[in-house]
C-alpha positions as a Markdown table, in Angstrom:
| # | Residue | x | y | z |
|---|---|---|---|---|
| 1 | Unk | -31.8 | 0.4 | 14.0 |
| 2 | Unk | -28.6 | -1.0 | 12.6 |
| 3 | Unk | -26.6 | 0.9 | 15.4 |
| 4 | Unk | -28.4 | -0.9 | 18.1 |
| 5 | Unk | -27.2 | -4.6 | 16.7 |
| 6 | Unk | -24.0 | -3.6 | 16.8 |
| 7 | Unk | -24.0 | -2.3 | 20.7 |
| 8 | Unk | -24.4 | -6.1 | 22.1 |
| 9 | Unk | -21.6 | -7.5 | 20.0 |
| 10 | Unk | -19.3 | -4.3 | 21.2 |
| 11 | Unk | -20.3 | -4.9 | 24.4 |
| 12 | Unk | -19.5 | -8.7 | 24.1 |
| 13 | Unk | -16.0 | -7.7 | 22.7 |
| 14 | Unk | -15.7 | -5.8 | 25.9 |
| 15 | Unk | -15.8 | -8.6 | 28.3 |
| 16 | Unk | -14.1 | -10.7 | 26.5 |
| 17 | Unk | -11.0 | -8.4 | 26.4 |
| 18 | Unk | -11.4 | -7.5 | 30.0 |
| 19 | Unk | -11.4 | -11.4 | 30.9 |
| 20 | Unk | -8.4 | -12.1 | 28.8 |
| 21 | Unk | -6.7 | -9.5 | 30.1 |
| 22 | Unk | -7.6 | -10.9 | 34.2 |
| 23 | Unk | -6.4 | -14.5 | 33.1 |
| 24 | Unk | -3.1 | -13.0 | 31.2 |
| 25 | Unk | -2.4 | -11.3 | 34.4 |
| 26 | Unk | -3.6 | -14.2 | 36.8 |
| 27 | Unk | -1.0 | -16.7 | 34.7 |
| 28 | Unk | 1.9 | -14.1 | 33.9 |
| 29 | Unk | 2.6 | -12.3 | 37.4 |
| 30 | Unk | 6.3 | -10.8 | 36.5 |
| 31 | Unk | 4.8 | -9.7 | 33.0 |
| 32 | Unk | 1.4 | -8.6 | 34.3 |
| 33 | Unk | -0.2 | -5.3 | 32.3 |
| 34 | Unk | -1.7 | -2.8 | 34.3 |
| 35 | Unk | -3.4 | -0.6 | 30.9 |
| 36 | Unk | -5.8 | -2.6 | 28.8 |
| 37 | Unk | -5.0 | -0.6 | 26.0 |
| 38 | Unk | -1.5 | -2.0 | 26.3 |
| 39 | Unk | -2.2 | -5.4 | 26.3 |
| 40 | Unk | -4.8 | -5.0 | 23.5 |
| 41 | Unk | -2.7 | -3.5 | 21.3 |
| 42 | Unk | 0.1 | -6.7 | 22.3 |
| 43 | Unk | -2.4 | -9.4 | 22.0 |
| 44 | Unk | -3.9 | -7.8 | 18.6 |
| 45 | Unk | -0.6 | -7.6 | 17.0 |
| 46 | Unk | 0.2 | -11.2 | 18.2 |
| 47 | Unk | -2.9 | -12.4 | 16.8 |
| 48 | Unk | -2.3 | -10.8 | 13.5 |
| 49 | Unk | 1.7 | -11.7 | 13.5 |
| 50 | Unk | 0.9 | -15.1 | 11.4 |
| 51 | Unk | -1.4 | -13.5 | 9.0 |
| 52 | Unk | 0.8 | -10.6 | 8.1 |
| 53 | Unk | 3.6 | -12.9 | 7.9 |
| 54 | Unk | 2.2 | -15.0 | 5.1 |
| 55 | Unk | 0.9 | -10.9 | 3.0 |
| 56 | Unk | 4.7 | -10.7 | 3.5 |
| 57 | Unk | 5.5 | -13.0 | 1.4 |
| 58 | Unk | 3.0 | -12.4 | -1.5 |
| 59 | Unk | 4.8 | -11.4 | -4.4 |
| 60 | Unk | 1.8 | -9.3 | -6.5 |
| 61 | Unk | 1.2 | -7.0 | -3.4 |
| 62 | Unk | 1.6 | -3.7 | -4.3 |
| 63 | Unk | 4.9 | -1.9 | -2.6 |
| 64 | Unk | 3.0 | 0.4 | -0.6 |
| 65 | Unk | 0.7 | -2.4 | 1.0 |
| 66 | Unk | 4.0 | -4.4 | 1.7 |
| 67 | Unk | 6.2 | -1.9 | 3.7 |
| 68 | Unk | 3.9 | -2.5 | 6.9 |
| 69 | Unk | 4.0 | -6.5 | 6.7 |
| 70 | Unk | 7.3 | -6.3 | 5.6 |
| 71 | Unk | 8.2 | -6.3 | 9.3 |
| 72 | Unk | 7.1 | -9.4 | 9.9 |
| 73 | Unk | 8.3 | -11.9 | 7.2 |
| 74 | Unk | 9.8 | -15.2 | 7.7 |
| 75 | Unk | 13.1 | -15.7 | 6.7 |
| 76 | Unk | 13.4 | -17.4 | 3.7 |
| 77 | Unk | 14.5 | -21.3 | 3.5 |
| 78 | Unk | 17.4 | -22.1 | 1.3 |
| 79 | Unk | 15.6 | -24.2 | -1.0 |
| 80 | Unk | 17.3 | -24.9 | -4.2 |
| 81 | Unk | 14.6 | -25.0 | -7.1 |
| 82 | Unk | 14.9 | -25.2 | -10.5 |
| 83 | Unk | 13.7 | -22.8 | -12.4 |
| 84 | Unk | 10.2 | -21.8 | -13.7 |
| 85 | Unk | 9.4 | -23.1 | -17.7 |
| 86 | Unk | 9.3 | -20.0 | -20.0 |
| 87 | Unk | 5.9 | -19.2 | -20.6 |
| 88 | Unk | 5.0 | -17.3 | -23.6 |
| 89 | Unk | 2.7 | -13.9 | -22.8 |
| 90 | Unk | 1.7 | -10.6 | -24.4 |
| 91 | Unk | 4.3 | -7.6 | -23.0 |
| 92 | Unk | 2.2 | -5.8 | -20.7 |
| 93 | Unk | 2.8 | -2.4 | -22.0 |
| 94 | Unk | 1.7 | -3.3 | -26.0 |
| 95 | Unk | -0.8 | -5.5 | -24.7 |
| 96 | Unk | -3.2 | -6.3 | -27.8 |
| 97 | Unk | -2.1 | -3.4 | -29.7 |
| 98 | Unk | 0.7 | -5.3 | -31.6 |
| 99 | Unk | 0.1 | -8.7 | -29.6 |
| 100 | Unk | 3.9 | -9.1 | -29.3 |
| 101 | Unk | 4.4 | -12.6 | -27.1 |
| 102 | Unk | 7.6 | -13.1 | -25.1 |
| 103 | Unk | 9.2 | -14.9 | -22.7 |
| 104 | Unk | 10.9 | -12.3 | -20.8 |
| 105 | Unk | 9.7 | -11.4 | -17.4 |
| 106 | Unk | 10.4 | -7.9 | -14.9 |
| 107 | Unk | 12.3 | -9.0 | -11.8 |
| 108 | Unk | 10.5 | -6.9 | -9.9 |
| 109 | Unk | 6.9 | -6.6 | -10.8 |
| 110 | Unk | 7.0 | -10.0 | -12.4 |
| 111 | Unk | 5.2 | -9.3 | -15.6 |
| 112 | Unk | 6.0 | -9.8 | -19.2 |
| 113 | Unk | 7.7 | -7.4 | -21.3 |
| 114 | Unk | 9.0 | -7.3 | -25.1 |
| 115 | Unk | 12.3 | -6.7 | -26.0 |
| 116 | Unk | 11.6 | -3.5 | -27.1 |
| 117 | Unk | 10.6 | -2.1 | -23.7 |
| 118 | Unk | 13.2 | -4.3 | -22.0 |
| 119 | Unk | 15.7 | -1.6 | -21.2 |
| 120 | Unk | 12.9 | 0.6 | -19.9 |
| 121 | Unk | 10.7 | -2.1 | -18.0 |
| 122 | Unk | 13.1 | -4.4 | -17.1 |
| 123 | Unk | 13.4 | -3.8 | -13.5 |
| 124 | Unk | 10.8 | -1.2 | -11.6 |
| 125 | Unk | 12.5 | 1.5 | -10.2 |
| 126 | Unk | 10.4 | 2.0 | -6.8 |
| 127 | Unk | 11.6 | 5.9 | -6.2 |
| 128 | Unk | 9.2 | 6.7 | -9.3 |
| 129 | Unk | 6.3 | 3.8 | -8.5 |
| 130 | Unk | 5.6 | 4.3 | -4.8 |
| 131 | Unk | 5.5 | 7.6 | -3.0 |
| 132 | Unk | 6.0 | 5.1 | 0.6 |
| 133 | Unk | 9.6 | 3.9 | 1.7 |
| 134 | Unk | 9.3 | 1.1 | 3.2 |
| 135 | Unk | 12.0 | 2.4 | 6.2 |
């Protein structure tokens, strides 16, 4: 039963692409595509380009999620700002255990660490987080 709702809005999906597809070609003669799959697979990744741009850029995305929008990020505007107020946290590796607040943050992972794991935690190293390279 809930196959058959799903066949009209497949079918629907169908046209459409087919009519985009005749009007790309009808508008772009030198670049005209001859396999719909082709200019599916063009017009999906264009649609998605701004979306994945803007994942790119999240910070808290973890690194195996980022390698694929990674492609597609903006390049950064030179903005001087000043920077962030120290805000006060529990190291995320005590947590409540001994409730130790600091100020200091990882670079990479952006999360709060005590001065006692500091020379562990400091920076993430990504050969031992991720099993994905982003290359």
């Amino acid at each position: 039963m809930h196959e058959q709702k799903q066949i009209p809005i497949f079918q629907l999906l169908n046209i459409a692409s087919i009519n985009s597809q005749l009007l790309y070609n009808a508008t772009h003669i030198d670049a005209a595509y001859k396999h719909r799959r082709i200019f599916l697979k063009v017009l999906s990744l264009a649609l998605m380009k701004p979306y994945l741009a803007e994942r790119a850029s999240m910070e808290l995305l973890p690194s195996d999620i980022k390698c694929f929008p990674a492609k597609y990020k903006r390049p950064e505007e030179s903005v001087e700002e000043e920077p962030p107020a120290k805000i006060r946290a529990r190291c995320f590796i005590c947590g409540r255990k001994n409730n130790l607040v600091t100020t200091i943050i990882c670079g990479s992972c952006k999360k709060s660490v005590c001065k006692k794991h500091m020379t562990t935690v400091l920076t993430c190293d990504p050969s031992k987080n991720s099993q994905q390279s982003c290359e």
